[in-house]
C-alpha positions in Angstrom: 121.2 127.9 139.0 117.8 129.6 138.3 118.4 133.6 136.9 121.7 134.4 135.8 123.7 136.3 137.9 122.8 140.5 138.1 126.8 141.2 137.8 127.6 138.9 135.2 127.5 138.9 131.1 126.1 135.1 130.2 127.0 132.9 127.0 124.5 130.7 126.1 125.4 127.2 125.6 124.2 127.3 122.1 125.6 125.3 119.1 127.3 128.1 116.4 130.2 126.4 116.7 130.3 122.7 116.9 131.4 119.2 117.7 132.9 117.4 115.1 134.2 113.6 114.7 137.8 113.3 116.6 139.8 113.2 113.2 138.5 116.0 111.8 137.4 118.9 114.7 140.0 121.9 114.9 141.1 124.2 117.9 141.3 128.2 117.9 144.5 129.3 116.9 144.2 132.0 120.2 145.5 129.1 122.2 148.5 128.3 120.3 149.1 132.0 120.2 149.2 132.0 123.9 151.1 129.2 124.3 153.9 131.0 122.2 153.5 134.6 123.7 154.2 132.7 126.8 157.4 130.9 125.3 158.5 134.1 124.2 158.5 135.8 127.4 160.3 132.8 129.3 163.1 133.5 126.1 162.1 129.7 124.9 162.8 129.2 121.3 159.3 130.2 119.8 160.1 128.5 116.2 161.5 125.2 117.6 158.1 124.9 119.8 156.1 125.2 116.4 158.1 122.7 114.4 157.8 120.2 117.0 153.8 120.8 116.4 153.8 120.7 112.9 152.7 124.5 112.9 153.5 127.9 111.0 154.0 131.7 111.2 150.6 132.0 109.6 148.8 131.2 113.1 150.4 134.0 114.6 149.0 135.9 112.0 145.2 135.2 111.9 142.9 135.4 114.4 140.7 133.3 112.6 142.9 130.4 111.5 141.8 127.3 113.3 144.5 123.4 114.1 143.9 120.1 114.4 144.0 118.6 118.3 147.4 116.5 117.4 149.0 120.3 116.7 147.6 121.5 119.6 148.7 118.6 121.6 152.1 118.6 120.2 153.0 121.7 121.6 152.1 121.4 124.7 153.9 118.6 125.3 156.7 120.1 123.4 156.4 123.2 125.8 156.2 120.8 128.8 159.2 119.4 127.8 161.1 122.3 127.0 160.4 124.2 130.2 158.9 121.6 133.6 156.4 123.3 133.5 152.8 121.5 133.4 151.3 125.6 133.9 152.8 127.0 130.5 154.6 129.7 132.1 151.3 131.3 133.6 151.6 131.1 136.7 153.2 132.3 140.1 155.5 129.1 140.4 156.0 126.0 138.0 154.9 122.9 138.2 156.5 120.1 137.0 155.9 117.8 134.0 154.9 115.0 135.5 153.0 116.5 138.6 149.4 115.6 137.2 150.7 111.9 136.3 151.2 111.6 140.2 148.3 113.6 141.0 146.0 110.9 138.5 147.5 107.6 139.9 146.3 108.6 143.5 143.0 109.7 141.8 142.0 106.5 140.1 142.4 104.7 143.7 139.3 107.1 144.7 136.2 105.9 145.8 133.7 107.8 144.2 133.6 111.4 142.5 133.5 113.4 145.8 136.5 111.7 147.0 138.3 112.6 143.6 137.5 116.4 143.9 138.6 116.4 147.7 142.6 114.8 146.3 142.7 117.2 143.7 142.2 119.8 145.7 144.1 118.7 148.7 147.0 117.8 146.3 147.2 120.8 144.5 146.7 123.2 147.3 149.9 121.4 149.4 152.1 121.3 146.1 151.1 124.0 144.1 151.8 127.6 144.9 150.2 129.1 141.8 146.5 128.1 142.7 144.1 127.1 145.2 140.9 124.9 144.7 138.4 124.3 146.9 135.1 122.1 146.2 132.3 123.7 148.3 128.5 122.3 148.8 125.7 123.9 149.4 122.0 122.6 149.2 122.2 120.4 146.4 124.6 122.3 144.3 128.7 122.1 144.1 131.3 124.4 143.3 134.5 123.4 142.2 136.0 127.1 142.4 139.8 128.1 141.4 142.0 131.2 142.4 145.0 131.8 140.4 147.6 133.1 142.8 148.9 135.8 140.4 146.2 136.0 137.5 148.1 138.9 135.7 150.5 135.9 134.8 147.8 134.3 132.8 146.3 137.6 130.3 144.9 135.3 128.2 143.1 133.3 130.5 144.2 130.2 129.1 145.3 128.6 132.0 142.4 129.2 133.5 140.2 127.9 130.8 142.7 124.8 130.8 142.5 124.2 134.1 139.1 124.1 134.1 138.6 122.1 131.1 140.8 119.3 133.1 138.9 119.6 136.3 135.8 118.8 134.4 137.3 116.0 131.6 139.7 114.0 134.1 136.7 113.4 136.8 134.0 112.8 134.2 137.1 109.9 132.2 137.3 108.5 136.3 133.4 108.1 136.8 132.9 106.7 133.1 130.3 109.5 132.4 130.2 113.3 131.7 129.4 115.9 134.8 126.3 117.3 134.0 128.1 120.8 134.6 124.7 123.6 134.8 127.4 126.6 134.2 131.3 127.7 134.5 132.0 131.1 136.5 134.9 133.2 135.6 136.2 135.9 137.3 137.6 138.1 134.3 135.5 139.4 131.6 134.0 138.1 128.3 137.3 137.7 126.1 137.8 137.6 122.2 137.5 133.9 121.9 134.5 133.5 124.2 133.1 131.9 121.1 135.1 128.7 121.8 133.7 128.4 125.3 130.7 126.5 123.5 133.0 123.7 122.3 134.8 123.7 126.0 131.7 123.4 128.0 128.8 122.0 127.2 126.3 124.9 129.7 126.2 128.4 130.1 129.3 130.5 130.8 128.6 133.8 133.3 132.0 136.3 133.4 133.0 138.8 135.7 131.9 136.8 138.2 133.1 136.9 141.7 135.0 133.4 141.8 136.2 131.0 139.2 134.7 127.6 139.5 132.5 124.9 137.9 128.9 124.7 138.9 127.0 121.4 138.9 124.4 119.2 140.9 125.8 117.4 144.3 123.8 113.8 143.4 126.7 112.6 140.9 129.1 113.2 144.3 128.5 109.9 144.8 129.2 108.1 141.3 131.9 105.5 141.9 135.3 105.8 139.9 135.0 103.0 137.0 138.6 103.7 135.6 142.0 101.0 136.7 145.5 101.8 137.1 145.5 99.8 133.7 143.4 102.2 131.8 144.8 105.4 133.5 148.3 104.4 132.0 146.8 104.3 128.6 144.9 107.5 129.6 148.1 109.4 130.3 149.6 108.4 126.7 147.3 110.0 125.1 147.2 113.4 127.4 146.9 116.0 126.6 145.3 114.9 123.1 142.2 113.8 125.2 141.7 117.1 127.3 140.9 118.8 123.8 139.1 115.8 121.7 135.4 117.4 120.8 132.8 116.1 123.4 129.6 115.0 121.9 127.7 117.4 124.5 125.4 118.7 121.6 121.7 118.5 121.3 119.4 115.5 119.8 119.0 117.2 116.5 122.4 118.9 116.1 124.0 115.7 116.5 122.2 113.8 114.4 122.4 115.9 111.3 126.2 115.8 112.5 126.1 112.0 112.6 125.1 112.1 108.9 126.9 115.1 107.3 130.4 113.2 109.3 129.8 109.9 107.5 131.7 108.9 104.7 130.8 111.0 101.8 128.1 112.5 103.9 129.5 116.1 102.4 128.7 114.6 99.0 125.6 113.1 99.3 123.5 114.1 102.6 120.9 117.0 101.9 118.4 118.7 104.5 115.4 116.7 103.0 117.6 113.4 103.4 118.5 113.8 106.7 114.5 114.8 107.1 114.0 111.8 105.4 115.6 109.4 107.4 114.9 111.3 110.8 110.7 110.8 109.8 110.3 114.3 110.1 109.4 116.9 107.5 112.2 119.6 106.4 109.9 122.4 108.4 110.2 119.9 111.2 114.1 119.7 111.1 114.5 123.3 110.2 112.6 124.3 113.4 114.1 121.7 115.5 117.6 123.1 114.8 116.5 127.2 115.3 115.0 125.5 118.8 119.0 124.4 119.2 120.3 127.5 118.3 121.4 126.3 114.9 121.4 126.1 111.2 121.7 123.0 108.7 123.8 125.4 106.8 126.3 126.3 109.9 126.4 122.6 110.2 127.8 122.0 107.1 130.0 124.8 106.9 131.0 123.7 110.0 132.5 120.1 109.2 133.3 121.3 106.3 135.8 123.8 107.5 137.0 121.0 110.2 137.5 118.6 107.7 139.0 120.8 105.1 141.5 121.8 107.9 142.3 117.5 108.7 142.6 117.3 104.7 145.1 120.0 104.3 147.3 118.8 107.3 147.8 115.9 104.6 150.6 117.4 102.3 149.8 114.6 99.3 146.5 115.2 98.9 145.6 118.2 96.2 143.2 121.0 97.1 141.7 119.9 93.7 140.7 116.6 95.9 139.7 118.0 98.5 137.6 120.3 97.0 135.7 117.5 95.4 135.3 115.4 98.9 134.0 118.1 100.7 131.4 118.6 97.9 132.1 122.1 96.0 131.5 122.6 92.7 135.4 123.5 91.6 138.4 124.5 93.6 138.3 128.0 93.4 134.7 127.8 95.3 136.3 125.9 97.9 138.9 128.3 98.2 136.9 131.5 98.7 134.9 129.7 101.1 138.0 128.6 103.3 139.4 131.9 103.3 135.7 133.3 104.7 136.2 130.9 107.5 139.8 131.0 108.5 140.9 133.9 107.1 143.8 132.9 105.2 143.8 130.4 101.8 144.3 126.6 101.8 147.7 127.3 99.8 148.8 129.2 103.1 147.5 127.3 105.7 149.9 124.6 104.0 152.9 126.9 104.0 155.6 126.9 106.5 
């Protein structure tokens, strides 16, 4: 992958957005929304789908307004179960909750990443009407590309973005390591939420591009699947809570000053100069480091703290006075103002149903 493509607008893989620790990381809200606007048009019952999850009106309300992974999670298995269908309602035909589970256990009987790429798309193509995949080699670089049969089904291009998501997650969980992907090609344009491609896919994104499909090197064709039919079945009781757990894809320096602002307490009591401290470099050192990354100490911290705030507040019995104190503000008014700025709405109505 050397220039990017002359057709395409890129998204660097930088870090304005950010992994945080499993508890405490948070999903856009645009996916939720989708997931609903999809019930709605199927006539599914839209408020039933949100209690199951644990969610609100408020995130149909706020663009900004971030959930935890277990929401997220819940309602898409409480869509799955509501409609058989594992594509949401997005695309051309269904298919049926349950369909990956078979696709997996064939999967995990793969010898090596190559072969896993060539079941999925053999399987898919011969049972699924919506899609076609192909994996295609050339030189030393792969492509696995995807065609939605009827992409006007899917405006939000979130079963796109899903399905790529898995593609790259569920082969990287079989082979015990993470594809080193070098970029994702999408055929539509740059949406609204491109933002949250940074936290999906740890390389470049290029859009409007003439085929859908993840790009990486052909040399990890060959790693051997590590995973048992033992682990797969504790694999698929967790799905789909695993698909959207934050991957710790981030830089040397990002993720350490993550490592220590995620601690316990480390809101209360880690500084810049501390973590410079403790890193044997100087402040200026760190400072630069992070711009190199794409990133700010600050942006860190706002950024577990917002992630946090948001696992705090799923907790009914514990008072925004609290949590304003563990997440290291001064009083909770201060913590209020500063939640609003980041999800748009205030603590007292994230909590609201």
């Amino acid at each position: 992958m050397g220039a990017m493509p002359a057709s395409g607008i890129r998204l660097k893989a930088n870090n304005k957005s950010h992994r945080m620790s499993i508890e405490h990381h948070s999903i856009s809200s645009h996916y939720a929304r989708s997931i609903l606007a999809s019930a709605g048009r199927l006539g599914m019952d839209q408020e039933q789908l949100m209690e199951e999850a644990g969610l609100n009106r408020v995130i149909l309300e706020s663009e900004q307004l971030r959930i935890t992974p277990n929401q997220f999670a819940r309602l898409m298995r409480a869509f799955w179960q509501a409609s058989d269908d594992e594509f949401l309602g997005m695309g051309s035909q269904p298919s049926r909750h349950g369909v990956f589970t078979l696709m997996s256990k064939q999967a995990v009987h793969c010898q090596n990443l190559r072969a896993v790429y060539h079941h999925i798309s053999h399987f898919y193509n011969l049972l699924a009407d919506a899609l076609t995949l192909n994996l295609s080699i050339e030189g030393n670089e792969v492509r696995f590309s995807m065609r939605l049969t009827k992409p006007e089904l899917d405006p939000s291009h979130s079963l796109c973005e899903f399905l790529l998501l898995i593609w790259h997650r569920f082969p990287s969980w079989l082979i015990g390591q993470r594809i080193p992907l070098k970029a994702i090609h999408l055929a539509h344009a740059a949406p609204d939420h491109k933002g949250e491609y940074r936290l999906l896919f740890p390389c470049p994104a290029y859009f409007d591009q003439p085929e859908t499909c993840l790009v990486f090197d052909a040399d990890i064709l060959s790693a051997p699947v590590v995973q048992t039919p033992k682990s797969l079945r504790a694999y698929l009781r967790r799905v789909p809570l695993d698909w959207f757990m934050r991957q710790a894809y981030y830089p040397a320096y990002t993720r350490r000053v993550l490592d220590h602002l995620e601690q316990e307490n480390g809101l209360l009591n880690t500084s810049m100069e501390s973590i410079a401290d403790d890193l044997h470099v100087t402040t200026r050192t760190l400072r630069r480091k992070l711009t190199e990354e794409g990133t700010t100490f600050q942006e860190l911290k706002d950024g577990v703290r917002r992630d946090t705030a948001i696992h705090f507040l799923s907790r009914p019995s514990l008072p925004v006075s609290e949590i304003s104190r563990k997440l290291g503000f001064s009083e909770p008014a201060a913590f209020t103002r500063a939640f609003k700025q980041w999800t748009g709405v205030t603590p007292k109505a994230f909590r609201q149903h």
